[in-house]
The first five atom37 places (N, CA, C, CB, O) and aatype in JSON, in Angstrom:
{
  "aatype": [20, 20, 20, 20, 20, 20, 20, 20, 20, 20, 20, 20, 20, 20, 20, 20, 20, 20, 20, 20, 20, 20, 20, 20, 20, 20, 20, 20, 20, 20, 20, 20, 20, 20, 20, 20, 20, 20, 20, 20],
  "atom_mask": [
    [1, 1, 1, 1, 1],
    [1, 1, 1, 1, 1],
    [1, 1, 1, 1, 1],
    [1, 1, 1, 1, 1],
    [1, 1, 1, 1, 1],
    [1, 1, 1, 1, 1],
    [1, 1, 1, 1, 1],
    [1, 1, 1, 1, 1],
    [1, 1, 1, 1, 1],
    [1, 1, 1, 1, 1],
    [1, 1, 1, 1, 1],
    [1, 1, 1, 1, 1],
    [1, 1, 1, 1, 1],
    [1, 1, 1, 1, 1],
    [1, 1, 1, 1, 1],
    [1, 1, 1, 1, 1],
    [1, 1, 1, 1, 1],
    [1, 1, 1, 1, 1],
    [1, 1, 1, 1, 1],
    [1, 1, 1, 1, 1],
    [1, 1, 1, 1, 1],
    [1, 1, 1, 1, 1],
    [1, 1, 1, 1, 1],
    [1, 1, 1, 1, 1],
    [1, 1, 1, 1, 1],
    [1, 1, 1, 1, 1],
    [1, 1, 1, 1, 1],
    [1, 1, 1, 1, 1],
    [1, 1, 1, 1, 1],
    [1, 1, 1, 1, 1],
    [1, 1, 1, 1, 1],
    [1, 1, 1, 1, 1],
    [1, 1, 1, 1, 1],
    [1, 1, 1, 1, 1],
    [1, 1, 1, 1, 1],
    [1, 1, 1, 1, 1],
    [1, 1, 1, 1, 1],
    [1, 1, 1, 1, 1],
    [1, 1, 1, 1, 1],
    [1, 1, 1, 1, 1]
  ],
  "atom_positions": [
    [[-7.37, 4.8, -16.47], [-6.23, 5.02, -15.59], [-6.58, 4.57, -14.17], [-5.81, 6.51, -15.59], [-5.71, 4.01, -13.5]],
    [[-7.83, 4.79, -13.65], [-8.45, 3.99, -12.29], [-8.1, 2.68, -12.05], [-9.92, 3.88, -12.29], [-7.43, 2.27, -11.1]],
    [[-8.75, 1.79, -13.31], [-8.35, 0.47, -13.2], [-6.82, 0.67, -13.44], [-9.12, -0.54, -14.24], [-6.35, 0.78, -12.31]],
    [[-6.13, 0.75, -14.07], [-4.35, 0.55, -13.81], [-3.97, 0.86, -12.36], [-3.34, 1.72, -14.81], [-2.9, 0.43, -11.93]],
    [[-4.78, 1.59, -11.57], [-4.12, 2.42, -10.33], [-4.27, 0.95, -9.41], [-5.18, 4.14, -9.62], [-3.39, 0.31, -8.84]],
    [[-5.85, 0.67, -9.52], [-6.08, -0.46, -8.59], [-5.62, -2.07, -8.78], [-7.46, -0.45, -8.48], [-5.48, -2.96, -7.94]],
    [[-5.44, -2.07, -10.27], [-4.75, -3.46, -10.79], [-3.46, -3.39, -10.17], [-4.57, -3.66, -12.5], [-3.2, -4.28, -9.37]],
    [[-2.66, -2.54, -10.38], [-1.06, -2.39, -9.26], [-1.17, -2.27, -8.15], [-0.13, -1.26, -9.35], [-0.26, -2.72, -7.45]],
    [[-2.43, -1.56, -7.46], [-2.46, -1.44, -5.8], [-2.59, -3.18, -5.57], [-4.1, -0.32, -5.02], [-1.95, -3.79, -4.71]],
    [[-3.53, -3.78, -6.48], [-3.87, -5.07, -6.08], [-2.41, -6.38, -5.84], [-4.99, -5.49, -7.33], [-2.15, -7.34, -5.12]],
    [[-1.94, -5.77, -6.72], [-0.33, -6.4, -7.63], [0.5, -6.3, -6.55], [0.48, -5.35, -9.13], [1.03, -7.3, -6.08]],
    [[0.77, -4.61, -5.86], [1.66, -4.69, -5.0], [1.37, -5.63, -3.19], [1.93, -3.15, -4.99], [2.21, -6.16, -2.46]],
    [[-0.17, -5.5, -3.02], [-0.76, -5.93, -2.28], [-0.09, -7.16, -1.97], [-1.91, -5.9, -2.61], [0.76, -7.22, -1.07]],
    [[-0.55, -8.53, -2.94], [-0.29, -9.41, -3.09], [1.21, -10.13, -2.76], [-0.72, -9.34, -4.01], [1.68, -11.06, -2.11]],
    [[1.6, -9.09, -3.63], [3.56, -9.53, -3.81], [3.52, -9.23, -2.2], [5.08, -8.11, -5.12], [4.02, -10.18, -1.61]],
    [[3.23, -8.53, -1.59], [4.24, -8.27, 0.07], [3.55, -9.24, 0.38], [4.21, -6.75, 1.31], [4.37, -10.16, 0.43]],
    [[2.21, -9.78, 0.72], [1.23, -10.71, 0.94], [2.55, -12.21, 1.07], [-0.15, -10.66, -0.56], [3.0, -12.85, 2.01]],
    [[2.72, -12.22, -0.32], [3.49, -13.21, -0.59], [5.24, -13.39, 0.06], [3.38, -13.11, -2.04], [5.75, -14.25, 0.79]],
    [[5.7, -12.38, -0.49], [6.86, -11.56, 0.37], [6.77, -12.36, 2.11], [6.34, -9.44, 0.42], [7.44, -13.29, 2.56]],
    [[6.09, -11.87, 2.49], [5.64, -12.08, 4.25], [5.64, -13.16, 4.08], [4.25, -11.56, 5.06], [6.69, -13.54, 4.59]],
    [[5.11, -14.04, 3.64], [4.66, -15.22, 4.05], [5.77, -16.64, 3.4], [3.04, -15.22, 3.5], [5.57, -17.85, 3.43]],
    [[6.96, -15.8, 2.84], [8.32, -16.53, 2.65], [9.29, -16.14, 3.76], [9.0, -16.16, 1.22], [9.81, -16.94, 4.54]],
    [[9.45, -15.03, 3.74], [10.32, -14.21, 5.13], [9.82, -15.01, 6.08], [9.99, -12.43, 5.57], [10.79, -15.58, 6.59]],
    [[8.4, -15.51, 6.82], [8.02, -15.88, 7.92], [8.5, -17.81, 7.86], [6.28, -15.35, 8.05], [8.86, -18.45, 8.85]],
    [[8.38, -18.37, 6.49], [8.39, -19.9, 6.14], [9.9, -19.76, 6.6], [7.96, -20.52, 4.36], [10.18, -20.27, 7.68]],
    [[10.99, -19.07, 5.82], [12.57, -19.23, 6.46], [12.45, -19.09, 7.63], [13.7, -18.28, 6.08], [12.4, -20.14, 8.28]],
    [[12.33, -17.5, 8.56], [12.87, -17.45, 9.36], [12.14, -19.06, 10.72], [12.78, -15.78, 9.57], [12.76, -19.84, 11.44]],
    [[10.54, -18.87, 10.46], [10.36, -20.27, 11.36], [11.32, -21.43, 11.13], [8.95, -20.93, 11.1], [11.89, -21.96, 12.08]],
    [[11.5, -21.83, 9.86], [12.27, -23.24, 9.75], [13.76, -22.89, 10.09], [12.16, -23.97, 8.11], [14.43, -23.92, 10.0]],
    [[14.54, -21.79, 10.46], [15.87, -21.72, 10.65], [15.23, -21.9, 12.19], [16.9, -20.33, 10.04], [15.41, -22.88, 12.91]],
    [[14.56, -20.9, 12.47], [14.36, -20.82, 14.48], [13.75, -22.09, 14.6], [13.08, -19.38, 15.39], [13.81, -22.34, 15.81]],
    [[13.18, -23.05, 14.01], [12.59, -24.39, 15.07], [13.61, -25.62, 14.39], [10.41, -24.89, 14.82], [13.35, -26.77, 14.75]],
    [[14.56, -25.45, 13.59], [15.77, -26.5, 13.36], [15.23, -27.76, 12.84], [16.6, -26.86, 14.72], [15.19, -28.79, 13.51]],
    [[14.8, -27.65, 11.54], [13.63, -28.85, 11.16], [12.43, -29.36, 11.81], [14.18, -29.96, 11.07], [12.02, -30.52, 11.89]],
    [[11.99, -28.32, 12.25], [10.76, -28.49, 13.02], [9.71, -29.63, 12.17], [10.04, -26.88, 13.21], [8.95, -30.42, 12.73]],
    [[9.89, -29.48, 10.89], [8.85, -29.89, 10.13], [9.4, -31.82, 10.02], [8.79, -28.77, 8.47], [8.74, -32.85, 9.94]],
    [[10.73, -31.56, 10.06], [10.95, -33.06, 10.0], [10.42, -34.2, 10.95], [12.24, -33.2, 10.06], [9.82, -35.24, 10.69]],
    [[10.88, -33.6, 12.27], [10.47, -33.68, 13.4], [9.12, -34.4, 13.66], [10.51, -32.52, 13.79], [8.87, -35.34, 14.42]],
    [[8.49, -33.85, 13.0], [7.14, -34.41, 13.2], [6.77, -35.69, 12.72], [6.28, -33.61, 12.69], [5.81, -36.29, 13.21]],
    [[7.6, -36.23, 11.61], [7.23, -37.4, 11.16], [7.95, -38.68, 11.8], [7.4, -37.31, 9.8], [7.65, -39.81, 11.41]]
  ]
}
């Protein structure tokens, strides 16, 4: 039951990990207006 506790702590970890780091990819590319195009 330990390992199940920490395999999901690890699980949920991750997912917000991941979570964050989509929330942050939209909201930059709406606030810099193709920032990424821009560059090329």
């Amino acid at each position: 039951m330990k390992e199940v506790g920490q395999f999901l702590l690890k699980t949920l970890f991750y997912a917000l990990i991941f979570l964050i780091l989509i929330y942050l990819y939209v909201f930059l590319g709406r606030g810099q207006g193709g920032f990424i195009y821009n560059e090329f």
